[in-house]
N, C-alpha and C positions, 0 to 999 in steps of 0.2 A: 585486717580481719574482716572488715564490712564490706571491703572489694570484693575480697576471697569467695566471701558467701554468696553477693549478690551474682559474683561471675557463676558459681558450681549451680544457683539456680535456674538461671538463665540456661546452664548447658543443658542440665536433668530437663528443664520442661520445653526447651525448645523455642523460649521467649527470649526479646532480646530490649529492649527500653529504648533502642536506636531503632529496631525496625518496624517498620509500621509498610504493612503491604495492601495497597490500593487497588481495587478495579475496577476501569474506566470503560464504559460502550459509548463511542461517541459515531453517531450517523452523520455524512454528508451524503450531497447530489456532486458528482462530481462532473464537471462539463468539459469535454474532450476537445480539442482544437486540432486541426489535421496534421496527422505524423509528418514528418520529415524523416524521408526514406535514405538511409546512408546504404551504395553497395548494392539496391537493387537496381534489376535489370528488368527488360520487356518481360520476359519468361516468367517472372514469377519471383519468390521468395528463395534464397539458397542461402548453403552455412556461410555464416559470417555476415550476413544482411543485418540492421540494423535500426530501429525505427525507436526513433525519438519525439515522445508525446507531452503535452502540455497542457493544462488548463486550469478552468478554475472552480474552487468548490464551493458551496452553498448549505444551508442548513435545510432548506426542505424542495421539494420536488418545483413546489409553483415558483421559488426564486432562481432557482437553474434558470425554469424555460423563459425568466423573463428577464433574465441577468441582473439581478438587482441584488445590494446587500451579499456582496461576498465574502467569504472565510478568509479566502488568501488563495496561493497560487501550487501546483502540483506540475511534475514532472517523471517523467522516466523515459529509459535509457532496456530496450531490452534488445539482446543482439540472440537472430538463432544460431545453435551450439550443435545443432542436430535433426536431420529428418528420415521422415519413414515414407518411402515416394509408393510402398505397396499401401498404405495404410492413409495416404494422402497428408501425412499431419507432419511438422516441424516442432521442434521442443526450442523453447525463448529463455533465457536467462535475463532476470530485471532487477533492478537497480531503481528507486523511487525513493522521491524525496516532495512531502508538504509542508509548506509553507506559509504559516498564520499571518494573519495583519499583527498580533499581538507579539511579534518576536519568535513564537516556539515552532518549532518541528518535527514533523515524525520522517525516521528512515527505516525502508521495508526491503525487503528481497526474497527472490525465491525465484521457480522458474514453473512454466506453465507448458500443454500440448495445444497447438491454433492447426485449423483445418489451415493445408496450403494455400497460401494468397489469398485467404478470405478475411474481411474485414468483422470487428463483430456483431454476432446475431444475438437478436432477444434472450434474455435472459440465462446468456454466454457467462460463467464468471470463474473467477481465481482468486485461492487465497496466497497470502507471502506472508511471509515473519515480520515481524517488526523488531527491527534487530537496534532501535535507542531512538532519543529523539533530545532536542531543546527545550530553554524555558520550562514552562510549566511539564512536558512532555520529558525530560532528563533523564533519562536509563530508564525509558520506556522500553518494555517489552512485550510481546504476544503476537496479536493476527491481525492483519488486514485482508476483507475478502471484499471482494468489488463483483458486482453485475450489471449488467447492460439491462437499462430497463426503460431507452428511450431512443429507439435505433435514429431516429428525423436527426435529433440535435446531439446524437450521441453521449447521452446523461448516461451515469452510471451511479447506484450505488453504491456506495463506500463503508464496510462497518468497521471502525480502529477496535478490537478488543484487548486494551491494555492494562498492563500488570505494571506497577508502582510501588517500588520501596520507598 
């Protein structure tokens, strides 16, 4: 009978005593290390090219540029799916995965539009889902939106805004 009632309350108001939902802004500097080009050729970027990136994050701007004190380690995996050769641009599908010194991880995807064969410009950015993660991070979900905001050493900002049951 005390089941009964606690369950019929929990339906009516929408509450549940298990769920408890979190939301996390967490900023890094993310520091880029040079792609590895799968697929491309002299010419340019075409479907099916593939550029595999790496590096490493930081909690604020001045530890990027001096490499010092980092978070852990980042990757992705974006292959283009698509271009528009009137229009100059290619459309990228990605695949990304960070990786803490403390065990946990976030994994993101989505897919973004990059001017042809250009590398990125100031204050260039994309967001992707954050489709779960590890550790502390565990059926992470929400957004990841990253910006170019140090073209020399290629730092990016990174915002995780995630949702936590």
């Amino acid at each position: 009978m005390v089941v009964a009632l606690f369950a019929s309350i929990s339906l009516a108001t929408g509450a549940s005593a298990e769920t408890k939902i979190k939301n996390y802004k967490l900023k890094v500097y993310s520091v880029s290390e040079a792609p590895i080009l799968i697929g491309a050729d002299a010419e340019g970027t075409t479907v099916g090219d593939i550029r595999h990136r790496t590096g490493v994050n930081y909690r604020t701007l001045a530890q990027a540029r001096t490499g010092k004190k980092s978070l852990g380690r980042w990757n992705t995996i974006a292959a283009v799916v698509d271009e528009d050769l009137e229009k100059q641009t290619d459309l990228r599908s990605l695949t990304g995965h960070t990786n803490f010194h403390d065990g946990s991880s976030i994994t993101y995807l989505g897919s973004s539009v990059v001017e042809l064969g250009k590398v990125p410009v100031l204050g260039q950015g994309h967001t992707y889902v954050v489709v779960g993660g590890t550790g502390k991070y565990f059926g992470a979900e929400g957004t990841m939106t990253t910006r170019l905001v140090d073209v020399d050493k290629l730092i990016f900002r990174t915002i995780y805004k995630l949702i936590k049951e």
